[in-house]
mmCIF file as gemmi writes it, N, C-alpha and C atoms, coordinates in Angstrom:
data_model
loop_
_atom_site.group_PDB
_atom_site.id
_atom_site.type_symbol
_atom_site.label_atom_id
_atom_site.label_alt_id
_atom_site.label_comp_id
_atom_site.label_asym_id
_atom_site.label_entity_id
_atom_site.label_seq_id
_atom_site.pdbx_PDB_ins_code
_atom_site.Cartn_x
_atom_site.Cartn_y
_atom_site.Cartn_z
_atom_site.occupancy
_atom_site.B_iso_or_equiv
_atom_site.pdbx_formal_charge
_atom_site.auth_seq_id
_atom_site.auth_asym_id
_atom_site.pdbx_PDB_model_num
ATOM 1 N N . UNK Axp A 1 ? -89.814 174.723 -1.539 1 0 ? 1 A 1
ATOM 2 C CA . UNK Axp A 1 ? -89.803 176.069 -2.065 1 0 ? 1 A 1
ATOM 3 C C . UNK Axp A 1 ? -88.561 176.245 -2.948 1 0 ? 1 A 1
ATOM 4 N N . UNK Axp A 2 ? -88.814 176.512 -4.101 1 0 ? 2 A 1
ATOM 5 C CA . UNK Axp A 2 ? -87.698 176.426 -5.41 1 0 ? 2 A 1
ATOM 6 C C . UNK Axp A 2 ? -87.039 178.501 -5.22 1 0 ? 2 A 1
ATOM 7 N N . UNK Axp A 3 ? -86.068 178.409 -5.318 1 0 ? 3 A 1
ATOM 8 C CA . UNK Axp A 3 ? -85.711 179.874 -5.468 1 0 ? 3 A 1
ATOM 9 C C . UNK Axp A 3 ? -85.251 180.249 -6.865 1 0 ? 3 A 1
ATOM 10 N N . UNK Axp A 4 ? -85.76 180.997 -7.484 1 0 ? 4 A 1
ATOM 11 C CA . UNK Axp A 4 ? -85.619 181.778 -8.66 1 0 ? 4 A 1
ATOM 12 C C . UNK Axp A 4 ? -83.978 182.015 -8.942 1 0 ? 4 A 1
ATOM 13 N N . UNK Axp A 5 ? -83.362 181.843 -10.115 1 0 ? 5 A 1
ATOM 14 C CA . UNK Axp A 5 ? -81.955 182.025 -10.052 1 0 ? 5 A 1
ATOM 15 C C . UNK Axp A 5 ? -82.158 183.342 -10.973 1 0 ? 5 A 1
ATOM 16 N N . UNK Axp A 6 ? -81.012 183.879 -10.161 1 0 ? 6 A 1
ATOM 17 C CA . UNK Axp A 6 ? -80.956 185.942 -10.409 1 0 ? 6 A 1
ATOM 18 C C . UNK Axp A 6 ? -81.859 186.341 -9.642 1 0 ? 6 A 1
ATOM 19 N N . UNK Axp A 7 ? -82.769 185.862 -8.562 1 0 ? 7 A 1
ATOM 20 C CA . UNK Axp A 7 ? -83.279 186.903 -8.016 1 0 ? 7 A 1
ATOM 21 C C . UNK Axp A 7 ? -83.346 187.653 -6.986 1 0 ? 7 A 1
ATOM 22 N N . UNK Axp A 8 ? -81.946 187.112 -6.135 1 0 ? 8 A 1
ATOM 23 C CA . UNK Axp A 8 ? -81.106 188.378 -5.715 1 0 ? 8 A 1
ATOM 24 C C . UNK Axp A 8 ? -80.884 189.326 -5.87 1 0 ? 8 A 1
ATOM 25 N N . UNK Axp A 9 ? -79.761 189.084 -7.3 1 0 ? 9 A 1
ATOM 26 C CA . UNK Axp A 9 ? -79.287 190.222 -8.142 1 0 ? 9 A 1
ATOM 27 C C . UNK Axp A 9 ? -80.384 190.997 -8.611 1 0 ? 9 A 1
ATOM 28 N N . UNK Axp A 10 ? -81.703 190.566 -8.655 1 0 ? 10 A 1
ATOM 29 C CA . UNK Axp A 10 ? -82.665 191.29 -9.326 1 0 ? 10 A 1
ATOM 30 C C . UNK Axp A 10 ? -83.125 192.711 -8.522 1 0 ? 10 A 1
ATOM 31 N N . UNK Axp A 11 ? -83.341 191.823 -7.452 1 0 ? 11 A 1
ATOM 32 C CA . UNK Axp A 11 ? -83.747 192.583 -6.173 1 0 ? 11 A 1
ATOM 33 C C . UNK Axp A 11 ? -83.112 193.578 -5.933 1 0 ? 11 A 1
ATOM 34 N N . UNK Axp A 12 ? -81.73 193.6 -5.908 1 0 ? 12 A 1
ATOM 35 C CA . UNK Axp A 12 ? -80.661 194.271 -5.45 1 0 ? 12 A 1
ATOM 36 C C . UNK Axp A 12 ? -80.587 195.506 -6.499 1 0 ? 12 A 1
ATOM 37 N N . UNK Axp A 13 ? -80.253 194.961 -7.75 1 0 ? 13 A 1
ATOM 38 C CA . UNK Axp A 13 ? -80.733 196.036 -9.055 1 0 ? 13 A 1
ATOM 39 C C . UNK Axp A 13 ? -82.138 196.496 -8.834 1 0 ? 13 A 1
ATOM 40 N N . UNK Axp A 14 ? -82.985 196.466 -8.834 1 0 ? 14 A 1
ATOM 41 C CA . UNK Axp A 14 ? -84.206 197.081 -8.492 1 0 ? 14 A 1
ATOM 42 C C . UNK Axp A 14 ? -84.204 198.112 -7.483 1 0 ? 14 A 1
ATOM 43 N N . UNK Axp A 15 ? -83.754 197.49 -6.188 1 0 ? 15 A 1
ATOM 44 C CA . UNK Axp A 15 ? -83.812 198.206 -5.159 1 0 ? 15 A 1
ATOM 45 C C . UNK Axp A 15 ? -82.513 199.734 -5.296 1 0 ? 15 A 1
ATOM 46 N N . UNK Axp A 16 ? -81.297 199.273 -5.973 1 0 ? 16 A 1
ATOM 47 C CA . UNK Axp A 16 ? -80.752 200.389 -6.431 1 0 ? 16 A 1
ATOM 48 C C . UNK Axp A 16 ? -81.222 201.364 -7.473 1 0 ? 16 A 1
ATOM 49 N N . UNK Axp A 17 ? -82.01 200.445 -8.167 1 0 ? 17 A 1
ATOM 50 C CA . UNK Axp A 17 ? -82.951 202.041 -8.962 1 0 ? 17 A 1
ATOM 51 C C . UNK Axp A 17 ? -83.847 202.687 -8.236 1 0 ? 17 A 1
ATOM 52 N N . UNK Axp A 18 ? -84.614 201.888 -7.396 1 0 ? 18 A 1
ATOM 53 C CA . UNK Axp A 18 ? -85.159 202.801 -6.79 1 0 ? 18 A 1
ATOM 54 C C . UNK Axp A 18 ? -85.192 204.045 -5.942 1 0 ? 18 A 1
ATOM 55 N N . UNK Axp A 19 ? -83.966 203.404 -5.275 1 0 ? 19 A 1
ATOM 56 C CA . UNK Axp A 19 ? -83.411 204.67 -4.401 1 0 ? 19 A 1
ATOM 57 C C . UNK Axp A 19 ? -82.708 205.58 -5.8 1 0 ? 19 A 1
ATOM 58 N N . UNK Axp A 20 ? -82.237 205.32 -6.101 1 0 ? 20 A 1
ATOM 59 C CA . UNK Axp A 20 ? -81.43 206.719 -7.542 1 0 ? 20 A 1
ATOM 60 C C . UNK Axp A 20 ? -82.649 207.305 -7.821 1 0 ? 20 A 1
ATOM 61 N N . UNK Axp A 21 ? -84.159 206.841 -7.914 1 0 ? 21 A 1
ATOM 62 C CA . UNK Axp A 21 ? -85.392 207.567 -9.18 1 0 ? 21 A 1
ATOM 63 C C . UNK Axp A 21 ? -85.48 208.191 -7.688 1 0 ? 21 A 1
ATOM 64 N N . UNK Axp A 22 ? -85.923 207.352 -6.266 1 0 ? 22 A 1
ATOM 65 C CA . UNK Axp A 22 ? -86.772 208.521 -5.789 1 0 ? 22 A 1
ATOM 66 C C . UNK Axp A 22 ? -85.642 209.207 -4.977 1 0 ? 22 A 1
ATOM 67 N N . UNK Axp A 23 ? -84.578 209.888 -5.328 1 0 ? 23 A 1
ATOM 68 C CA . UNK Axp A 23 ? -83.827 210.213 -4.642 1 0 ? 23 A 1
ATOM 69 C C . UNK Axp A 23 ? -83.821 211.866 -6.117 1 0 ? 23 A 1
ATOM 70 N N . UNK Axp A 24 ? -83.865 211.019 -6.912 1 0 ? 24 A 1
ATOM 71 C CA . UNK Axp A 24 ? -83.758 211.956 -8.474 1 0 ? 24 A 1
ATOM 72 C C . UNK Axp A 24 ? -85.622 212.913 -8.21 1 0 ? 24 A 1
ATOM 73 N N . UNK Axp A 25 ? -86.326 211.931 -8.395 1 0 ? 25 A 1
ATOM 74 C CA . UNK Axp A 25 ? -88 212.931 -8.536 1 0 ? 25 A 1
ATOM 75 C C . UNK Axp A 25 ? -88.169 213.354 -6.845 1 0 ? 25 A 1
ATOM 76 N N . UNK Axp A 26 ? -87.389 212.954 -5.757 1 0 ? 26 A 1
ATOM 77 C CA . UNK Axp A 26 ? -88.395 213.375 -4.695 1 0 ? 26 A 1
ATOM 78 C C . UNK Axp A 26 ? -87.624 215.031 -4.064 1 0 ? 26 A 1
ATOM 79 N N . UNK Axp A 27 ? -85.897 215.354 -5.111 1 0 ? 27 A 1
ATOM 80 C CA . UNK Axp A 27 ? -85.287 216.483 -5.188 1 0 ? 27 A 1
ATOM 81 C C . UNK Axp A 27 ? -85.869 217.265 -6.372 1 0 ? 27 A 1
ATOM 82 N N . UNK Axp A 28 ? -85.875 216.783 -7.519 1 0 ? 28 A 1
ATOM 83 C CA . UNK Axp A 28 ? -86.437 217.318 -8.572 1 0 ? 28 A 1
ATOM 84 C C . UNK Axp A 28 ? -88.145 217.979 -8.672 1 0 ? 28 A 1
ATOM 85 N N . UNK Axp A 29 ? -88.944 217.383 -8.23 1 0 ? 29 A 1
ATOM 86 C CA . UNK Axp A 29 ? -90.452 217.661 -8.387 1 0 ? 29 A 1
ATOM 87 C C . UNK Axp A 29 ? -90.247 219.007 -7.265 1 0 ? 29 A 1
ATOM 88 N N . UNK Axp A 30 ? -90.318 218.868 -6.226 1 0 ? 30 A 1
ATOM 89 C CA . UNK Axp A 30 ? -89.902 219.871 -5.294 1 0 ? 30 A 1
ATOM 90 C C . UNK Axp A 30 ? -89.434 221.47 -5.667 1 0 ? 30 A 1
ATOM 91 N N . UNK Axp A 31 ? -88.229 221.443 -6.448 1 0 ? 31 A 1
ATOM 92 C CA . UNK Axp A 31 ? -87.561 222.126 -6.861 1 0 ? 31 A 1
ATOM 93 C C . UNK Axp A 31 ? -88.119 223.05 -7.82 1 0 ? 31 A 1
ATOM 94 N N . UNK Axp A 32 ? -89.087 222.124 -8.382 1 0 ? 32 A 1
ATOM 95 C CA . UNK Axp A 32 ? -89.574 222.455 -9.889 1 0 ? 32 A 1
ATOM 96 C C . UNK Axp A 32 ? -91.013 223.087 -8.946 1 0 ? 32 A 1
ATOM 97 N N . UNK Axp A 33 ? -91.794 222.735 -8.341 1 0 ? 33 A 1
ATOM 98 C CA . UNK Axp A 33 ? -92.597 223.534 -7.465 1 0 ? 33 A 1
ATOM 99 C C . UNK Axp A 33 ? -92.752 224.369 -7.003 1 0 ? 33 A 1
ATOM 100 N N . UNK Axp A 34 ? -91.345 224.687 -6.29 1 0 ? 34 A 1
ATOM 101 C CA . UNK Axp A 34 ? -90.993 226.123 -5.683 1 0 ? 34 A 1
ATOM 102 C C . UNK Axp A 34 ? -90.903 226.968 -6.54 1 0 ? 34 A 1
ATOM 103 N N . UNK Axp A 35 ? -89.681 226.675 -8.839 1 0 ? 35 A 1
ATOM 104 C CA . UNK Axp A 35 ? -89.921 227.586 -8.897 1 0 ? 35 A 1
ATOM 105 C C . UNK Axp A 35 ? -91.377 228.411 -9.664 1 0 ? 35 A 1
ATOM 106 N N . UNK Axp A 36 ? -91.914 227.503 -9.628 1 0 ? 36 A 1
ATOM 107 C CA . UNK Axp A 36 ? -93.158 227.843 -10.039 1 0 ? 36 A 1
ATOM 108 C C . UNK Axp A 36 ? -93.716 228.904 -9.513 1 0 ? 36 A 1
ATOM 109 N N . UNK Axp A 37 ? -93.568 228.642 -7.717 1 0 ? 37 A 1
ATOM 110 C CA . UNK Axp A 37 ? -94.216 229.492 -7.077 1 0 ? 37 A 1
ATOM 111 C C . UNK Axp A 37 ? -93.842 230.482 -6.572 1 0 ? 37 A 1
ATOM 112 N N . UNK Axp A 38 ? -92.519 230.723 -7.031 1 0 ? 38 A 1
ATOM 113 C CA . UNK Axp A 38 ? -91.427 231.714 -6.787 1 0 ? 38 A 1
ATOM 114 C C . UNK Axp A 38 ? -90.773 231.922 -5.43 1 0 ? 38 A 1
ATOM 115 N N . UNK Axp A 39 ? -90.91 230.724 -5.15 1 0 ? 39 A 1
ATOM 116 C CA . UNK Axp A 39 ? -89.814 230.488 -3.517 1 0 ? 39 A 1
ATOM 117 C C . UNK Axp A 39 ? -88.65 230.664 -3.738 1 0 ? 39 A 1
ATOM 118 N N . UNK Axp A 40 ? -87.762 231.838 -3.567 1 0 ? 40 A 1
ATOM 119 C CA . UNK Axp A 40 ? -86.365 231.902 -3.778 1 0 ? 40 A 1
ATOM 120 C C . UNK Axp A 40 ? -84.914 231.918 -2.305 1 0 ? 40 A 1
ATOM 121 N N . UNK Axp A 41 ? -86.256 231.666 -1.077 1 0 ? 41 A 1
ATOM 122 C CA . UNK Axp A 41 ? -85.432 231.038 -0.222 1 0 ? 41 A 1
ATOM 123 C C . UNK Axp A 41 ? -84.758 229.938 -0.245 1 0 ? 41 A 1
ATOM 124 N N . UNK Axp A 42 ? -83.162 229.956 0.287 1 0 ? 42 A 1
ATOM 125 C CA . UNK Axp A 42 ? -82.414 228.81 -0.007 1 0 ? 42 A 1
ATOM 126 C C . UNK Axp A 42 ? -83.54 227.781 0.75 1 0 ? 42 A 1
ATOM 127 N N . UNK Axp A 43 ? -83.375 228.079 2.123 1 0 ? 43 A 1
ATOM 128 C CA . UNK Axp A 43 ? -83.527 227.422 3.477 1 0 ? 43 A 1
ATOM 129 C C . UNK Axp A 43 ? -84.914 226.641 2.425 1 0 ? 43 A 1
ATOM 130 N N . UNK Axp A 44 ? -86.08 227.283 1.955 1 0 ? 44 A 1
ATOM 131 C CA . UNK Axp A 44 ? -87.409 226.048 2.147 1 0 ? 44 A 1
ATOM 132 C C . UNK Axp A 44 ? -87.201 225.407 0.571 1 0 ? 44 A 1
ATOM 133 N N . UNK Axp A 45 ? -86.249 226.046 -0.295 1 0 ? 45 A 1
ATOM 134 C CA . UNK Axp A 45 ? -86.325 225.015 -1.132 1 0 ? 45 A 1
ATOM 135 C C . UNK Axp A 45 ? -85.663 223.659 -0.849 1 0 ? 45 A 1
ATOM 136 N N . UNK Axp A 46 ? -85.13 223.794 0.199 1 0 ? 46 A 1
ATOM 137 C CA . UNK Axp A 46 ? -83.959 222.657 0.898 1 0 ? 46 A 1
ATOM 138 C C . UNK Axp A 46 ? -84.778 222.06 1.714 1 0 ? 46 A 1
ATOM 139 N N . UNK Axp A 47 ? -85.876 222.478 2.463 1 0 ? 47 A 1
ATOM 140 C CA . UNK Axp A 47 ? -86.927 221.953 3.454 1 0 ? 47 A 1
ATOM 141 C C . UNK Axp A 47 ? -87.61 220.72 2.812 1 0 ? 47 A 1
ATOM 142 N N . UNK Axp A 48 ? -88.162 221.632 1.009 1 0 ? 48 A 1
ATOM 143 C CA . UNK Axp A 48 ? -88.994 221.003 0.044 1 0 ? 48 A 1
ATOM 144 C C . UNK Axp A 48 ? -88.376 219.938 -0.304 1 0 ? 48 A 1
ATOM 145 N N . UNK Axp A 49 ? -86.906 220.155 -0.832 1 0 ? 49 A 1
ATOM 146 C CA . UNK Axp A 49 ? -86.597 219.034 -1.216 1 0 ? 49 A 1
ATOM 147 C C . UNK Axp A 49 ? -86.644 217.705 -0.105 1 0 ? 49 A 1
ATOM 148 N N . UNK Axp A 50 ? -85.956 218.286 0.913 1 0 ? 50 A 1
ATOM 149 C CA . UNK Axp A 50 ? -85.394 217.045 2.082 1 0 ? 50 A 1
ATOM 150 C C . UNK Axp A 50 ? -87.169 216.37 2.232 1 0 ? 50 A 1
ATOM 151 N N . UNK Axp A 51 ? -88.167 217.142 2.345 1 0 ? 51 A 1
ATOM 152 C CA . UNK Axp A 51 ? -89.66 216.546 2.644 1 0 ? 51 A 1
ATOM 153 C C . UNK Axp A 51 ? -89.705 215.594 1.295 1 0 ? 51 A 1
ATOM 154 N N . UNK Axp A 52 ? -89.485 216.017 -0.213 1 0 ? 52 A 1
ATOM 155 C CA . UNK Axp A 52 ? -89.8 214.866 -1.165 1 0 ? 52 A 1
ATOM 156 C C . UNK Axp A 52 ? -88.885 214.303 -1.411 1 0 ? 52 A 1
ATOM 157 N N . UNK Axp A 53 ? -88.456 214.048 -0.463 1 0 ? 53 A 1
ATOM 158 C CA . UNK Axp A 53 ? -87.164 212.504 -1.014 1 0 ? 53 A 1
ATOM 159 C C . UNK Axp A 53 ? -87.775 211.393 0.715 1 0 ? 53 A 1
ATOM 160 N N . UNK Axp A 54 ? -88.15 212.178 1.389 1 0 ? 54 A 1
ATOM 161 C CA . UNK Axp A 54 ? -88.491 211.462 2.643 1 0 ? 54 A 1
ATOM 162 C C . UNK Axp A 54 ? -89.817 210.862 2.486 1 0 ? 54 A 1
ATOM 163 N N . UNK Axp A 55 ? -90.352 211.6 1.573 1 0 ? 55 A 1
ATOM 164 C CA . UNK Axp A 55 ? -92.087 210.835 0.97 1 0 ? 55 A 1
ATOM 165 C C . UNK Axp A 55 ? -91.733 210.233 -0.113 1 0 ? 55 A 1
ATOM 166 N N . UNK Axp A 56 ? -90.714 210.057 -1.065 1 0 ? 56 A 1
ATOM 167 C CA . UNK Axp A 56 ? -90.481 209.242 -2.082 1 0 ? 56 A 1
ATOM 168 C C . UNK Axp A 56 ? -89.618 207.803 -2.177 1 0 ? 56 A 1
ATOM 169 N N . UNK Axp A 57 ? -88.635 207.839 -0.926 1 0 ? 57 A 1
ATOM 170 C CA . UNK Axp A 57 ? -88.415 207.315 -0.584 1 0 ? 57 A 1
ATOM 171 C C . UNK Axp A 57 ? -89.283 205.771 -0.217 1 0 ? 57 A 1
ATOM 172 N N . UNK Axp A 58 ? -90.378 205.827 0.521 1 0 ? 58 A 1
ATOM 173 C CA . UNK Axp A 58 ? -90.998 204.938 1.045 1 0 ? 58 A 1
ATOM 174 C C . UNK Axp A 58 ? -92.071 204.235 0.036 1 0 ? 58 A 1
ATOM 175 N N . UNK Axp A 59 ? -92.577 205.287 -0.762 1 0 ? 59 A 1
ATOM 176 C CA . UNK Axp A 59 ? -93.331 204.881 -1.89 1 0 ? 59 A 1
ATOM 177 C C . UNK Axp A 59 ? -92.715 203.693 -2.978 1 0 ? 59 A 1
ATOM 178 N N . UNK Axp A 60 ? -91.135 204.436 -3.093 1 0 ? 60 A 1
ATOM 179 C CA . UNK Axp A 60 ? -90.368 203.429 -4 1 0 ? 60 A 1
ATOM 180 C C . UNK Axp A 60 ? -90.051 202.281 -3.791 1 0 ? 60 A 1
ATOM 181 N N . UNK Axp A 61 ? -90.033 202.236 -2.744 1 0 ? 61 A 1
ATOM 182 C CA . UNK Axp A 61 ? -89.643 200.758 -1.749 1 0 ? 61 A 1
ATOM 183 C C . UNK Axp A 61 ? -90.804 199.839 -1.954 1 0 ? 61 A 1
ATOM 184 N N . UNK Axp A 62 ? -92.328 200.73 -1.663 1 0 ? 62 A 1
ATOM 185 C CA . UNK Axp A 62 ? -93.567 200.079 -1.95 1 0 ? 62 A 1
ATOM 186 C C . UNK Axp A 62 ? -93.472 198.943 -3.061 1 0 ? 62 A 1
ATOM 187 N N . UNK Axp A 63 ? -93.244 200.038 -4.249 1 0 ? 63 A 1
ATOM 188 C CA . UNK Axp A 63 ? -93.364 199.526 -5.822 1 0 ? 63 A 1
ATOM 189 C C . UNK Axp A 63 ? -92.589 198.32 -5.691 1 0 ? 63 A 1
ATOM 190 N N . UNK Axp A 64 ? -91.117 198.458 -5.798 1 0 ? 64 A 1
ATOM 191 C CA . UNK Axp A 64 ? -90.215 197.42 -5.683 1 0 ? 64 A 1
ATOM 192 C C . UNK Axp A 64 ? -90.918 195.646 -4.932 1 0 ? 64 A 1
ATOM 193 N N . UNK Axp A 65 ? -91.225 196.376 -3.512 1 0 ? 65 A 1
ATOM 194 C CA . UNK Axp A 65 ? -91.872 195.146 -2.834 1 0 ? 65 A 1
ATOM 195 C C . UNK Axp A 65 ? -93.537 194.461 -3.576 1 0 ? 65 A 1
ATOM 196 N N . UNK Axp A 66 ? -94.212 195.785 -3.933 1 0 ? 66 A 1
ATOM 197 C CA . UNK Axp A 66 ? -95.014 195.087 -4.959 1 0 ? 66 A 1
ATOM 198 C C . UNK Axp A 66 ? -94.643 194.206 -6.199 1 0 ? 66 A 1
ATOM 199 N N . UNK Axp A 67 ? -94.184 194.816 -6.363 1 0 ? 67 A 1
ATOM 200 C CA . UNK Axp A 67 ? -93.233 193.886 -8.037 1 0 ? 67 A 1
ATOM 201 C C . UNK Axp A 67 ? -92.708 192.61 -7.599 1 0 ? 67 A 1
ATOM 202 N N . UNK Axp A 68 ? -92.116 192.484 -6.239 1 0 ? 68 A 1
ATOM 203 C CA . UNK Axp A 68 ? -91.438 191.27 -6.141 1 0 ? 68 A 1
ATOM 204 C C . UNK Axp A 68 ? -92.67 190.04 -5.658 1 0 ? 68 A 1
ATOM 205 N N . UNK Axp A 69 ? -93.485 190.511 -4.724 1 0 ? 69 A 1
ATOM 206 C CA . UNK Axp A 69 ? -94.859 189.87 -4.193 1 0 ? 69 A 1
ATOM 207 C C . UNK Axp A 69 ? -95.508 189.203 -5.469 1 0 ? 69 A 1
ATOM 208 N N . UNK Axp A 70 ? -95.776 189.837 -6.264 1 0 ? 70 A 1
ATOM 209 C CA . UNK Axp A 70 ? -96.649 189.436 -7.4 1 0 ? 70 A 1
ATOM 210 C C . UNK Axp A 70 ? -95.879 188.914 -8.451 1 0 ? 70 A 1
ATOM 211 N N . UNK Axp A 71 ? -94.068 188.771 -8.644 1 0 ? 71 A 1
ATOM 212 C CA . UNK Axp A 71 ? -93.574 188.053 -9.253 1 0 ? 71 A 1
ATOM 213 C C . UNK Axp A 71 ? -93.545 186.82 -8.298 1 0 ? 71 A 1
ATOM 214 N N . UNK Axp A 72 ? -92.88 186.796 -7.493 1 0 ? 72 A 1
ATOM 215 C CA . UNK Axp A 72 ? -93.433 185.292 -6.455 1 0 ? 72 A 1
ATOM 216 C C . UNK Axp A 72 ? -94.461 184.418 -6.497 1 0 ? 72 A 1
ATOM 217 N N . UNK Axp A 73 ? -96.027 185.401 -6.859 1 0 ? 73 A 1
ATOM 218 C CA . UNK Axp A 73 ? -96.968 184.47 -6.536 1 0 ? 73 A 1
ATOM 219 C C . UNK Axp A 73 ? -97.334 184.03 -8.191 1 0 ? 73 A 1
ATOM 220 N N . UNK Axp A 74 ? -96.57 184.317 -9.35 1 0 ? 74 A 1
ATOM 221 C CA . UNK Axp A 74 ? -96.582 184.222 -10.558 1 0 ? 74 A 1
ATOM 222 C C . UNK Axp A 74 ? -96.204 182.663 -10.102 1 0 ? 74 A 1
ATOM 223 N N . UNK Axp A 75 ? -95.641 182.513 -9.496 1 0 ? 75 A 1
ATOM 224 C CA . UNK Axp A 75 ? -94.27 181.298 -9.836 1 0 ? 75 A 1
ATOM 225 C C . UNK Axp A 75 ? -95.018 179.936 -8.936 1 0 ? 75 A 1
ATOM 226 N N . UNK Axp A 76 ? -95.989 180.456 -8.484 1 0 ? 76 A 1
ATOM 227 C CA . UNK Axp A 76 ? -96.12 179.272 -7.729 1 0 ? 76 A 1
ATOM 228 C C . UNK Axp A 76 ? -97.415 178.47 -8.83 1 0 ? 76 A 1
């Protein structure tokens, strides 16, 4: 089994964007929801947010691990 050179660092860069985007859209989309709907409680726009970073979170991780799976099986 040959290991890819940089793809540590790749991983590692990847995995730090990911957490920054879904840390960025899973506060942001939220936010932008409420004011749509005219939620001007502190407390549930803080609920909203903390819920889409806890569902964006896991999704992003998905992508990342997809991307790396299917660059792997490129290589073989």
């Amino acid at each position: 089994m040959r290991k890819r050179r940089g793809s540590r660092l790749l991983l590692a860069l990847s995995l730090f964007a990911c957490v920054a985007v879904a840390l960025f859209l899973g506060a942001s989309i939220p936010e932008m929801i409420a004011g749509l709907a005219g939620i001007a409680s502190r407390t549930v726009r803080l609920v909203l947010k903390v819920v889409g970073v806890v569902v964006a979170l896991p999704i992003a991780f998905y992508l990342v691990e997809r991307m790396f799976l299917d660059r792997s099986r490129r290589d073989e």
